[in-house]
N, CA, C and O of each residue as an XYZ file, in Angstrom:
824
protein
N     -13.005     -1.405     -8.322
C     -13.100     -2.044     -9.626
C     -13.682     -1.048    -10.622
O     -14.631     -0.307    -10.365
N     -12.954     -1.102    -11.916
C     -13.863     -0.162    -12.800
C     -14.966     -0.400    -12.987
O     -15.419     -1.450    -12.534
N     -15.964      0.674    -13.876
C     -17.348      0.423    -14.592
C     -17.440     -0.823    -15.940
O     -18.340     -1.527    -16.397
N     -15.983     -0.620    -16.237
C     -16.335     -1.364    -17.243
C     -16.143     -3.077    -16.719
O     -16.836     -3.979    -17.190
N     -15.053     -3.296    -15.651
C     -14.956     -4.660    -15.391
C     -16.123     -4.941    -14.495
O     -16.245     -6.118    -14.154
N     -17.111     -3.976    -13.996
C     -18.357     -4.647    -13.132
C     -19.423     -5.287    -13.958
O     -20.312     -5.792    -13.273
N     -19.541     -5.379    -15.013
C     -19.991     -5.288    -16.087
C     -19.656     -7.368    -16.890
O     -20.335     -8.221    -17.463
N     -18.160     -7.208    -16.375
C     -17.914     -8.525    -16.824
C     -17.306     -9.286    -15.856
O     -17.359     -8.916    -14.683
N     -16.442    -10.816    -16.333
C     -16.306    -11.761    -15.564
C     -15.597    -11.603    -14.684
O     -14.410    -11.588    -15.009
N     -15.921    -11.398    -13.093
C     -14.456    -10.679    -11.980
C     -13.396    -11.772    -11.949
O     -12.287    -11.382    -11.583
N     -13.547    -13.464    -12.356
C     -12.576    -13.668    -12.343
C     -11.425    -13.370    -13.529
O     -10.229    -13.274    -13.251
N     -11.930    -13.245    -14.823
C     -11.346    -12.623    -15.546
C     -10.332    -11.686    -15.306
O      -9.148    -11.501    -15.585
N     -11.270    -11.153    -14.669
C     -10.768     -9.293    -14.098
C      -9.803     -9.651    -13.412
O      -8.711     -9.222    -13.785
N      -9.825    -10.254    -12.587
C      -8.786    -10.686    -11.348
C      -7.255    -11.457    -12.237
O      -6.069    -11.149    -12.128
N      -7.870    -12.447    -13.027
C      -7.005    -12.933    -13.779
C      -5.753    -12.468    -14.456
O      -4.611    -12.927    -14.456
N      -6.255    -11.500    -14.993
C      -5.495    -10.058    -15.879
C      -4.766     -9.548    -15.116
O      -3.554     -9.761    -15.148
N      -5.571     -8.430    -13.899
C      -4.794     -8.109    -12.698
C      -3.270     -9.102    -12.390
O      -2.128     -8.931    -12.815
N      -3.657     -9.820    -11.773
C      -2.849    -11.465    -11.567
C      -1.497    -11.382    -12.573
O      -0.383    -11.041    -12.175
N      -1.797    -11.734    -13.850
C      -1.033    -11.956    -14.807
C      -0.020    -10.419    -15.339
O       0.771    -10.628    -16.259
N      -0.062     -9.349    -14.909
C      -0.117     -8.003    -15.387
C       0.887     -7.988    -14.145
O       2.040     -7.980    -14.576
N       0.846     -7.982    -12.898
C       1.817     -7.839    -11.701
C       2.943     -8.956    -12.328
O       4.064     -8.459    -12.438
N       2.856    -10.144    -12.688
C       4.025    -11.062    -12.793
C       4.695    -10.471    -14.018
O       5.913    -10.320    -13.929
N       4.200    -10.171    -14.962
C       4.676     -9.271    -16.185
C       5.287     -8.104    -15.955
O       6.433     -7.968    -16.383
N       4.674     -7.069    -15.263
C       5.346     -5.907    -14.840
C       6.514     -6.125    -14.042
O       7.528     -5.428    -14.077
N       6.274     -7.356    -13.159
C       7.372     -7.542    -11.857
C       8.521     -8.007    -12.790
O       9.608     -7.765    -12.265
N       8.627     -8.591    -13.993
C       9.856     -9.152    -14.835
C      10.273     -8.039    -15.623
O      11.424     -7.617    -15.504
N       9.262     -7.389    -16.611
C       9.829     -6.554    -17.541
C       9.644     -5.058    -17.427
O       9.771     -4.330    -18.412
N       9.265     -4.477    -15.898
C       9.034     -3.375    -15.999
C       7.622     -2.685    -16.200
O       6.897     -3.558    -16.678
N       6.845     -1.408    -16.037
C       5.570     -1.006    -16.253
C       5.917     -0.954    -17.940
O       5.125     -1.576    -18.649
N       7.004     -0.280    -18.586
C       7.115      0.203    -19.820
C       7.608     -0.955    -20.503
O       7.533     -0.794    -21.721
N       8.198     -2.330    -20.089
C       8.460     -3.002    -21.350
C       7.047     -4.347    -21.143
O       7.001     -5.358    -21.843
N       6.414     -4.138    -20.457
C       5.352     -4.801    -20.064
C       4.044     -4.385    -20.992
O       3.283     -3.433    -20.818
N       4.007     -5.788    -22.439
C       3.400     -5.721    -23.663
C       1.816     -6.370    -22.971
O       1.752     -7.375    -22.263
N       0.562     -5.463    -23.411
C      -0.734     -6.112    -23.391
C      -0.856     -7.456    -23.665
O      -1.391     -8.318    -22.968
N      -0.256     -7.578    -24.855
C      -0.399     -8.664    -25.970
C      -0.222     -9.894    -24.849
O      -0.927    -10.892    -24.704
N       1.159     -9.405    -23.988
C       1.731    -10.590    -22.887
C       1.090    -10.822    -21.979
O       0.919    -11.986    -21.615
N       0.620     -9.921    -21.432
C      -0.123     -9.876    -20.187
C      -1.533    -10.715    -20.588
O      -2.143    -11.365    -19.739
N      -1.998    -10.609    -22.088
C      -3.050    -11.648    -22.097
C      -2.988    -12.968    -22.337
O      -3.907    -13.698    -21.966
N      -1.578    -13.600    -23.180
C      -1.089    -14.498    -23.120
C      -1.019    -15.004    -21.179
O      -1.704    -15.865    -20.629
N      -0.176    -14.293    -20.683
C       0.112    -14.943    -19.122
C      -1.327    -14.946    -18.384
O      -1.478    -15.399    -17.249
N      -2.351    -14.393    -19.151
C      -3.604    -14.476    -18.353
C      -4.122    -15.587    -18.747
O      -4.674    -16.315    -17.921
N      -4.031    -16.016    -20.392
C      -4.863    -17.082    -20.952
C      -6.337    -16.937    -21.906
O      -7.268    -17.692    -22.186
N      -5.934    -15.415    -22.238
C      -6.761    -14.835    -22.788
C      -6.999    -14.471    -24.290
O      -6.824    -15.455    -25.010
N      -7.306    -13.474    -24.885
C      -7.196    -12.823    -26.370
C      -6.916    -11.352    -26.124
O      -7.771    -10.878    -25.377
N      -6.178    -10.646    -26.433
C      -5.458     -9.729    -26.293
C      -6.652     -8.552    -26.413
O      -6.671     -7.607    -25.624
N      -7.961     -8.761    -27.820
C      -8.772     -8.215    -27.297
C      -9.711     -8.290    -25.618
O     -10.523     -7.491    -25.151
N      -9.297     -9.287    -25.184
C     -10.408     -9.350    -23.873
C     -10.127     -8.559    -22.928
O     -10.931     -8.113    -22.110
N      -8.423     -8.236    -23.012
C      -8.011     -6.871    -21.624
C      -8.849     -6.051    -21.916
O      -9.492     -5.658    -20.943
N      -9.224     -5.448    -23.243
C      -9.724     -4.357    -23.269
C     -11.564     -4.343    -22.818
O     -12.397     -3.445    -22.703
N     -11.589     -5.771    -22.670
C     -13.360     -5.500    -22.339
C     -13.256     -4.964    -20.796
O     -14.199     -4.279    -20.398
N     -12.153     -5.235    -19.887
C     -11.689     -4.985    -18.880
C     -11.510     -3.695    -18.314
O     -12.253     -3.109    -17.527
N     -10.201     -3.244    -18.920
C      -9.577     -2.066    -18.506
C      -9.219     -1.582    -20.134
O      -8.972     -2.329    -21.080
N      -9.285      0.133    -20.122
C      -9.220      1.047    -20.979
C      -7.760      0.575    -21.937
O      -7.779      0.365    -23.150
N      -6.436      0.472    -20.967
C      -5.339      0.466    -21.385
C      -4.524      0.049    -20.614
O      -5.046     -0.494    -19.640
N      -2.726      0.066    -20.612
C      -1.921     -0.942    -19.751
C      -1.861      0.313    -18.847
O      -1.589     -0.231    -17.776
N      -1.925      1.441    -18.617
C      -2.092      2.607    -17.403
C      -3.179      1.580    -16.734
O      -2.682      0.687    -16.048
N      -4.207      1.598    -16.822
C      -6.024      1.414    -16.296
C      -5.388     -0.128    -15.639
O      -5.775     -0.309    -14.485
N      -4.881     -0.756    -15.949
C      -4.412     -1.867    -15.458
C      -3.436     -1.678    -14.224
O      -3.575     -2.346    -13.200
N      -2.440     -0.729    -14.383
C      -1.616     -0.918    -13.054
C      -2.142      0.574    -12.178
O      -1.590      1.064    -11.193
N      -3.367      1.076    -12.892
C      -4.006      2.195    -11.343
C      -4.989      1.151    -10.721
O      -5.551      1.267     -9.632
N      -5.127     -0.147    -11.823
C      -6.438     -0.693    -10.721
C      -5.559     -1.925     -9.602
O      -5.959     -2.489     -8.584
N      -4.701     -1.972    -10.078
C      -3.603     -2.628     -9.513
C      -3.241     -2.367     -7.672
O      -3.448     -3.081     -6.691
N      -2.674     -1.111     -7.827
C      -2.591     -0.284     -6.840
C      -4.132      0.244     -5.877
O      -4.127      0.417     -4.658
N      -5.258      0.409     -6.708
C      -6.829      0.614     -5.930
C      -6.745     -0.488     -5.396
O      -6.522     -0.216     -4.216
N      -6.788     -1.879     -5.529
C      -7.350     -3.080     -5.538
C      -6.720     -3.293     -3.827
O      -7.403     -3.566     -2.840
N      -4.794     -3.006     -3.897
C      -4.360     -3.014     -3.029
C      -4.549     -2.625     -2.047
O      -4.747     -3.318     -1.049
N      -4.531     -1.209     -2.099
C      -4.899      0.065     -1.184
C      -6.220     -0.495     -0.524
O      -6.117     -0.794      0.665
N      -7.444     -0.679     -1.128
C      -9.076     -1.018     -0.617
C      -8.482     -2.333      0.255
O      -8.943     -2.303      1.396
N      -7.691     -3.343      0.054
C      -7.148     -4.358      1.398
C      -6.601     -3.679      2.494
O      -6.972     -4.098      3.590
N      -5.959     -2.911      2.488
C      -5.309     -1.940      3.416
C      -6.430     -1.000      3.929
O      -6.606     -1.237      5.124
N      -6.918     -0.423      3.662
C      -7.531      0.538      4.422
C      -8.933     -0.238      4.795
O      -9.323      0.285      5.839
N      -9.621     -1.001      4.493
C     -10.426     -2.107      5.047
C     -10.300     -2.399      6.582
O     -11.302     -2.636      7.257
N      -9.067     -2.375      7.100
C      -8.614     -2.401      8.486
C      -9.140     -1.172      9.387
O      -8.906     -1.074     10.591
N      -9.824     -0.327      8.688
C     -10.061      1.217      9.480
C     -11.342      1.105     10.164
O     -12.101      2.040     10.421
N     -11.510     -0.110     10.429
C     -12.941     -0.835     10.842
C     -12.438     -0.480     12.694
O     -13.232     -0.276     13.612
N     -11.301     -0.495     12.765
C     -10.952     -0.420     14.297
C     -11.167      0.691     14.941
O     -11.121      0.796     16.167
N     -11.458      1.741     14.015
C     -11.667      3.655     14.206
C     -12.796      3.729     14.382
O     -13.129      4.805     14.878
N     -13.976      2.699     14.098
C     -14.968      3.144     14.042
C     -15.834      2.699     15.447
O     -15.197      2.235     16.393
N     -17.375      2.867     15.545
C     -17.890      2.508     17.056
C     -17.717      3.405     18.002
O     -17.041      4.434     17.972
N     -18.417      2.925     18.915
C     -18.347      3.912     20.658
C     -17.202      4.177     21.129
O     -16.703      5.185     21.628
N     -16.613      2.483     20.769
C     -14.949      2.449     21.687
C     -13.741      2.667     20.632
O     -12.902      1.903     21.108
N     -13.210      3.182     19.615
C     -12.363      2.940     18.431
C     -11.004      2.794     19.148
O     -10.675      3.495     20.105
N     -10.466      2.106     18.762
C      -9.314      1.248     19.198
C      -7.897      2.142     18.052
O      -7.500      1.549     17.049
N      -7.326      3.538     18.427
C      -6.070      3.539     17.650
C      -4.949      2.625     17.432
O      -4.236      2.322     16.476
N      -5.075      2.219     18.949
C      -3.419      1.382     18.557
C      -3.322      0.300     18.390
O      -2.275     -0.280     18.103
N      -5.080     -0.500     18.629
C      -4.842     -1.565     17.406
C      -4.792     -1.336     16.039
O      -4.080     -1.976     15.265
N      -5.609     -0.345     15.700
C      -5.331      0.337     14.321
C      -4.194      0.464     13.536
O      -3.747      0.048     12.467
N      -3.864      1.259     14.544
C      -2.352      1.099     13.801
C      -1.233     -0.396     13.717
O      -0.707     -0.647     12.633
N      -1.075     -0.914     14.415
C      -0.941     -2.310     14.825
C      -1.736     -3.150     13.696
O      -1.029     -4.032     13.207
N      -2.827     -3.090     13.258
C      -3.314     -3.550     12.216
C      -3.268     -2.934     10.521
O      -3.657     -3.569      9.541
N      -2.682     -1.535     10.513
C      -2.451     -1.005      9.434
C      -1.231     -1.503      8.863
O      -1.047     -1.890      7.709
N      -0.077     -1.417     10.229
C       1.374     -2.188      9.275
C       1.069     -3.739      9.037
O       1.594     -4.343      8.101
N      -0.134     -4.574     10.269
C       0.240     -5.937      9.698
C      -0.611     -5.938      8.296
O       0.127     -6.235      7.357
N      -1.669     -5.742      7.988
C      -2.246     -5.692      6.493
C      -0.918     -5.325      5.902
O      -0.106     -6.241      5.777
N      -0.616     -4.250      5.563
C       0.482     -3.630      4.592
C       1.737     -4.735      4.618
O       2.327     -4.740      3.537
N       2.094     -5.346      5.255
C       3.408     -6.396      5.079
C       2.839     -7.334      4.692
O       3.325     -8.050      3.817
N       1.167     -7.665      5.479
C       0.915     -9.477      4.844
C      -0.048     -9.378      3.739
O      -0.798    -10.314      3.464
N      -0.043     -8.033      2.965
C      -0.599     -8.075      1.911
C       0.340     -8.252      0.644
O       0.029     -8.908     -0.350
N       1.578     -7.546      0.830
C       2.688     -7.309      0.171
C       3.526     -8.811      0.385
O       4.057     -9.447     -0.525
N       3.498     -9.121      1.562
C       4.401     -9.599      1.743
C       3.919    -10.939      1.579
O       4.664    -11.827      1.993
N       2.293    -11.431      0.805
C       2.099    -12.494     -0.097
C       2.363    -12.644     -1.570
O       2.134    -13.551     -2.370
N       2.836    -11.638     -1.652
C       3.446    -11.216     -2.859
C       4.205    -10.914     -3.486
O       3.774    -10.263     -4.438
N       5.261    -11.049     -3.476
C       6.642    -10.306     -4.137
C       6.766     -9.167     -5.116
O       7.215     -8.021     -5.102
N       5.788    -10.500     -6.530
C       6.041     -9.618     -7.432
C       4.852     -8.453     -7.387
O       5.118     -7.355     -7.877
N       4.037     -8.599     -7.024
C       3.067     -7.187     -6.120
C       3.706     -6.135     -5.648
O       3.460     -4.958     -5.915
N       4.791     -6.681     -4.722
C       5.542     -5.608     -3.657
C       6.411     -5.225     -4.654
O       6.897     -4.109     -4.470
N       6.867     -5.979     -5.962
C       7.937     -4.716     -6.642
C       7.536     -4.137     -7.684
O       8.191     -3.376     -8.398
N       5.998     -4.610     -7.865
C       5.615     -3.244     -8.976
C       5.335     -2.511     -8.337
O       5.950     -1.445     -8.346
N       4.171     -2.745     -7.391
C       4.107     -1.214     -6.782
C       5.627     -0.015     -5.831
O       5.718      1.205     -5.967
N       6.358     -0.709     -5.161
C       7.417     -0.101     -4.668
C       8.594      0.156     -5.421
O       9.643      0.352     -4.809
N       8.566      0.187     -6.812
C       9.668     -0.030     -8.095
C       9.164      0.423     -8.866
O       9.368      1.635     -8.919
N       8.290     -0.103     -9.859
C       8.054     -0.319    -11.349
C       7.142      1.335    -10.916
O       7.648      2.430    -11.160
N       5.875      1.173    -10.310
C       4.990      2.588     -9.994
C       5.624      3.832    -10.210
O       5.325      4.802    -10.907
N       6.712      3.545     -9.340
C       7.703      5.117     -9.010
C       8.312      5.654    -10.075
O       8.747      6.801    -10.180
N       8.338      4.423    -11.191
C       9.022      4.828    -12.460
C       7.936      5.122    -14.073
O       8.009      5.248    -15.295
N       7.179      5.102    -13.146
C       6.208      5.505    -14.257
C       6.013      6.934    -15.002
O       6.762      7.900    -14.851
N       5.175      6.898    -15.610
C       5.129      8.403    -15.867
C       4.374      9.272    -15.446
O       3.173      9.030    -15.560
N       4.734     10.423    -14.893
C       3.763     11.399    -14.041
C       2.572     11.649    -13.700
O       2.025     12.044    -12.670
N       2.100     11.223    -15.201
C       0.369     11.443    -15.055
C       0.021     10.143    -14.115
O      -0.846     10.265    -13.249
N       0.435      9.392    -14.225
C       0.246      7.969    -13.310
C       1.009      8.409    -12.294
O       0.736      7.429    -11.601
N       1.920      9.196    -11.418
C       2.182      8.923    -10.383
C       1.520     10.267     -9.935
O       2.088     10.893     -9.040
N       0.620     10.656    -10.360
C      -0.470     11.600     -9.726
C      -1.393     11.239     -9.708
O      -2.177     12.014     -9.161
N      -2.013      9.941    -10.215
C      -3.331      9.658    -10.082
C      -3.060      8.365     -8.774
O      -3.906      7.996     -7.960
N      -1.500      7.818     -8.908
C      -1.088      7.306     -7.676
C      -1.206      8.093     -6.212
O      -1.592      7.462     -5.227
N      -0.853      9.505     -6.117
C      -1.425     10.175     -5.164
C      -2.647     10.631     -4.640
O      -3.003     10.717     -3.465
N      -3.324     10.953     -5.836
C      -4.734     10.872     -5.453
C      -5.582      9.601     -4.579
O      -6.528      9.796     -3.816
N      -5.106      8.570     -4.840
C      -5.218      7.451     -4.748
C      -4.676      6.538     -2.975
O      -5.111      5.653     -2.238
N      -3.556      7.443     -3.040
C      -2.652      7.280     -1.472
C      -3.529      7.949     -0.760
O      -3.488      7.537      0.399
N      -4.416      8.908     -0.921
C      -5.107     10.175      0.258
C      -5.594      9.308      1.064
O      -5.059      9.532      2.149
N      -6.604      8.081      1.195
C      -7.631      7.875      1.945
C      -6.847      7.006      3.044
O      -7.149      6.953      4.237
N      -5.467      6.136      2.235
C      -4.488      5.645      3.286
C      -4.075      6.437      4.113
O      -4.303      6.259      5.310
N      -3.383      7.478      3.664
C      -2.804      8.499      4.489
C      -4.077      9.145      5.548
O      -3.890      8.855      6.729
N      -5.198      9.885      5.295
C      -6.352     10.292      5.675
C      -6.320      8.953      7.161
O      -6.457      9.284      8.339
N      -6.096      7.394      6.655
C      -6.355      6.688      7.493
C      -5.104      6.746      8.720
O      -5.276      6.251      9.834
N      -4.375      7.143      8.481
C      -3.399      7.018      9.397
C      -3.337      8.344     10.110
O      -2.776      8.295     11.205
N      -3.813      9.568      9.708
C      -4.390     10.776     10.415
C      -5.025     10.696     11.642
O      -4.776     11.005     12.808
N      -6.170     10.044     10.840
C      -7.342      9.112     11.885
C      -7.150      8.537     13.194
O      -7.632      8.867     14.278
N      -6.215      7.455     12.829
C      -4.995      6.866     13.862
C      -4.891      7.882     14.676
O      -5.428      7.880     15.784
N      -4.038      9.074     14.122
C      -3.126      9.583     14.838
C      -3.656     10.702     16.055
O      -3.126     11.008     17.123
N      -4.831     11.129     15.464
C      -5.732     12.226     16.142
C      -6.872     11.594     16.780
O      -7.564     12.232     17.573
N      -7.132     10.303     16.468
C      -7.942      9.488     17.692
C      -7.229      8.840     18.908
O      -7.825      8.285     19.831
N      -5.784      8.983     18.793
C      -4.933      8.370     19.850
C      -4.434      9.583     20.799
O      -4.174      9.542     22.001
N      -4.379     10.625     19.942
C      -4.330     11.609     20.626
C      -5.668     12.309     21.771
O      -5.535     12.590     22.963
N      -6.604     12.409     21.119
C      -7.928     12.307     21.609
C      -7.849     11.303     22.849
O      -7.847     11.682     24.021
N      -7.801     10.332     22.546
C      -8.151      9.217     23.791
C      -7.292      8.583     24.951
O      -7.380      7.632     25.727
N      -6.114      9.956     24.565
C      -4.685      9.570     25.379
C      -3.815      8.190     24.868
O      -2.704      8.027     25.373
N      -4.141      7.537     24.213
C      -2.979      6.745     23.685
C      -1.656      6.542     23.259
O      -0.966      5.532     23.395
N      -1.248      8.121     22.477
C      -0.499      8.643     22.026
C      -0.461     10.022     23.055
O      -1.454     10.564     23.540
N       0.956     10.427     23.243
C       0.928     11.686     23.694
C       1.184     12.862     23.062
O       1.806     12.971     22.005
N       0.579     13.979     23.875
C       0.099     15.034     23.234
C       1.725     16.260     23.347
O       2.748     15.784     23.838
N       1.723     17.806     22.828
C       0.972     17.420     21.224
C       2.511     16.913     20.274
O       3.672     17.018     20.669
N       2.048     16.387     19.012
C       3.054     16.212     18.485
C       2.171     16.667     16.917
O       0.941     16.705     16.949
N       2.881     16.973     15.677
C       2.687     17.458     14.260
C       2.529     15.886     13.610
O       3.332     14.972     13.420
N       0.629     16.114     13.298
C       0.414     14.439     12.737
C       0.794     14.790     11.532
O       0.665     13.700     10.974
N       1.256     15.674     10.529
C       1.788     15.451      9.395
C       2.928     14.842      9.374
O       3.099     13.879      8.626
N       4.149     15.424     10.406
C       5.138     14.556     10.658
C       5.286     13.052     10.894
O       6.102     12.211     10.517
N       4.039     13.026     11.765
C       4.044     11.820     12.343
C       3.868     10.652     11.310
O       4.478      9.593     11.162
N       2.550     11.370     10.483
C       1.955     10.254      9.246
C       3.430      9.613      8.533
O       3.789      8.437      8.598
N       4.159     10.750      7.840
C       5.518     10.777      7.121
C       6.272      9.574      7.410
O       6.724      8.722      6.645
N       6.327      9.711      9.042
C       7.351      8.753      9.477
C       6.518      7.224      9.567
O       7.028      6.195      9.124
N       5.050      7.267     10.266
C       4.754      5.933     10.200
C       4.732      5.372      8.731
O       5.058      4.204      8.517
N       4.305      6.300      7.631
C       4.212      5.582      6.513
C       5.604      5.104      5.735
O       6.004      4.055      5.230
N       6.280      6.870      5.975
C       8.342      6.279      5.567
C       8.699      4.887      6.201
O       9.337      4.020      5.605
N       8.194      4.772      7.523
C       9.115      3.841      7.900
C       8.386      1.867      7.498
O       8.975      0.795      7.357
N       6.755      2.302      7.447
C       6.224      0.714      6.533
C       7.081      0.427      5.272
O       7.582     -0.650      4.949
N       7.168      2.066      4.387
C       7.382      1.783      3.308
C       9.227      1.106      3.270
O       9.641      0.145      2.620
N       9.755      1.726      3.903
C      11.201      1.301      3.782
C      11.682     -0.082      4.348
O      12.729     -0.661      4.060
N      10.776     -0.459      5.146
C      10.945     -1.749      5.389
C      10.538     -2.991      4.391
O      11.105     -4.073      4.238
N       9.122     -2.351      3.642
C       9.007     -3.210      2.424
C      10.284     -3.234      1.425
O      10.867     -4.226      0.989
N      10.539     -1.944      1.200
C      12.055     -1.832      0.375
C      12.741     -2.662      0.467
O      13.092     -3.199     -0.583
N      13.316     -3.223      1.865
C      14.397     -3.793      2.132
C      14.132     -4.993      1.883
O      14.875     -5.790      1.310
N      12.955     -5.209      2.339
C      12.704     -6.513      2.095
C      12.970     -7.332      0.312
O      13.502     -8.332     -0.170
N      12.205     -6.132     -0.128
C      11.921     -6.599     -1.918
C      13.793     -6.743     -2.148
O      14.277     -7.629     -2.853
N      14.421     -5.972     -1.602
C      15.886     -5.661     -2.171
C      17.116     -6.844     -1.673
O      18.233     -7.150     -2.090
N      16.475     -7.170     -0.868
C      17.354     -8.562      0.026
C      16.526     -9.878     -0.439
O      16.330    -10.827      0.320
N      15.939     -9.805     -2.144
C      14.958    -11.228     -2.428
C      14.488    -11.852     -2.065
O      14.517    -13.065     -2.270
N      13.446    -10.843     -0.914
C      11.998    -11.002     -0.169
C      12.672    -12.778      0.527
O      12.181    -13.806      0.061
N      13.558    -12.839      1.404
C      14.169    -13.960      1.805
C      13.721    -14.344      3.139
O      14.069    -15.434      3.593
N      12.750    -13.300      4.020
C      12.405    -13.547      4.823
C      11.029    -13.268      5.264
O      10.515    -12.450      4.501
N      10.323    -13.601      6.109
C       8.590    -13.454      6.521
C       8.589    -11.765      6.981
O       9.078    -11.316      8.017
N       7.821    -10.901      5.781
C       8.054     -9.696      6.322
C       6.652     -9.487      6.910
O       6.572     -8.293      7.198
N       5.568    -10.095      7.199
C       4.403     -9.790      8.052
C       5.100     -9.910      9.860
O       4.705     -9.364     10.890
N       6.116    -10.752      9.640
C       6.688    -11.282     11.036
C       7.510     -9.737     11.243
O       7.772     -9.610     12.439
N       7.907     -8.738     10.564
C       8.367     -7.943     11.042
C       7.273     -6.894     11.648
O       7.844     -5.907     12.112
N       5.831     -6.844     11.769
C       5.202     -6.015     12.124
C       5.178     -5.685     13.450
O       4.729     -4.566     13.700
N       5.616     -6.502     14.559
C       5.661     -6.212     15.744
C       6.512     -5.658     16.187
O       6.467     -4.975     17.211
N       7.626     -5.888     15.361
C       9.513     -4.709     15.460
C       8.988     -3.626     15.513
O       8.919     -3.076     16.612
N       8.401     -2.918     14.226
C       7.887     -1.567     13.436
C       6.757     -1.260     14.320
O       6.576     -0.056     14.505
N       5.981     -2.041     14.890
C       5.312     -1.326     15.758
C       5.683     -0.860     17.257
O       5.257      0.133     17.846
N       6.259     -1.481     17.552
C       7.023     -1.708     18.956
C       7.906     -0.190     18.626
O       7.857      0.608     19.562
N       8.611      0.216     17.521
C       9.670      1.239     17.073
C       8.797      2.657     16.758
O       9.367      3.738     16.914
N       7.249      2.597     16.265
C       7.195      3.439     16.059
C       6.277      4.072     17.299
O       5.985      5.253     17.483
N       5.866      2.736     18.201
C       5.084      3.581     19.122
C       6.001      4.117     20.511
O       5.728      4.863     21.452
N       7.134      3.388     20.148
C       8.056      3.740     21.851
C       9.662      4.498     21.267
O      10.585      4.909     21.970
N       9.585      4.487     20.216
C      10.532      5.006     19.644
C      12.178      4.424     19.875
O      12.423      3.222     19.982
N      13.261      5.525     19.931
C      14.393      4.645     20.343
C      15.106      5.767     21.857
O      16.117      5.296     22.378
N      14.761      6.646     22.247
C      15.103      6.671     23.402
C      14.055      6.999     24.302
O      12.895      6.806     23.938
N      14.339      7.546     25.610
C      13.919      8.677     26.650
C      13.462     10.245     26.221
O      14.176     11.210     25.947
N      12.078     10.128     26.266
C      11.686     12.356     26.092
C      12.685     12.983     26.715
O      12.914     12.967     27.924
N      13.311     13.567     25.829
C      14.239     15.004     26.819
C      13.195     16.282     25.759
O      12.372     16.202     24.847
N      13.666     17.070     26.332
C      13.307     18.611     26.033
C      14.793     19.624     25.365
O      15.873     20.123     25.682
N      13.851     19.432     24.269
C      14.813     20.118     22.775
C      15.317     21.995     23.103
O      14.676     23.003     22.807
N      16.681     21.881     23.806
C      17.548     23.245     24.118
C      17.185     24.008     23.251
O      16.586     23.638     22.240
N      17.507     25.250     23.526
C      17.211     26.715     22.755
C      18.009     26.298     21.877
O      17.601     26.154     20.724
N      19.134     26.051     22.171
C      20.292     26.180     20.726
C      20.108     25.313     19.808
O      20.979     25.244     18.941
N      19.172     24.589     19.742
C      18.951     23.676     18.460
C      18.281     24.255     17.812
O      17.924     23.798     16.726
């Protein structure tokens, strides 16, 4: 949460948030007017601003707000005994049943975000590190504790567990979120921990 919304009413804060995803999810990050977003909140167009700086400060806190539900789950890494592959197992179900209470959530951030403008989709990366960082975590504590077998490239690996959450949200948002996508977490996990065949050993000539 920013400095300035700790300051004032969080349901407010939340409110705005709230009203700002259903706005963005209809008209886009760029045709998505303050003025509206305080109308759909129930507000005075000055009150966003006691909030958040501007309509940027609104959809980076958008995306923080999200992200801090998601990585909240990294509670399983921690302790004597840390548990990777519930971890992970618990990283895709947060990420679908966070999104996937949401629609218009899941298509600003997987849509409207991507189309933003640069300076925002770099403060969006800055922002992805501690997710990603979390799925590292995952990946080199499973390795560590034999869960996962050894060795494999966790940059690769991150790529694909996160490519493959993210593309499944895709599909989902793109087929009018028509079905329970938290119910797909056991597919995606089941796929990314056993994959789709038998280990063979990669010939010279490849």
């Amino acid at each position: 949460m920013s400095s300035i919304a700790q300051r004032k009413d969080t349901a407010k804060y939340h409110a705005i948030l709230e009203s700002a995803i259903k706005v963005m999810a209809v008209s886009g990050y760029h045709g998505a007017q303050v003025a509206r977003i305080a109308r759909e909140a129930g507000v005075a167009d000055g009150t966003v601003y006691l909030y958040f700086k501007n309509k940027e400060d609104i959809l980076i806190s958008v995306l923080r707000e999200t992200i801090a539900q998601i990585v909240m789950l990294s509670t399983w890494l921690e302790g004597e005994h840390p548990e990777p592959l519930m971890a992970l197992h618990k990283l895709i179900e947060g990420h679908f049943a966070t999104l996937g209470r949401n629609p218009d959530l899941a298509l600003v951030l997987q849509v409207h975000v991507r189309q933003s403008d640069p300076v925002i989709r770099e403060q969006v990366a800055d922002m992805m590190r501690p997710y990603h960082r979390m799925i590292d975590r995952i990946l080199v504590l499973g390795q560590e504790t034999g869960a996962f077998r050894q060795p494999f490239d966790v940059r690769i690996a991150r790529r694909m567990i996160f490519g493959t959450i993210d593309e499944t949200v895709n599909a989902w948002i793109f087929t009018g979120a028509k079905y329970n996508l938290a119910a797909q977490t056991d597919l995606v996990y089941d796929m990314l921990l056993n994959g789709i065949g038998w280990r063979v050993e990669l010939s010279a000539e490849m």
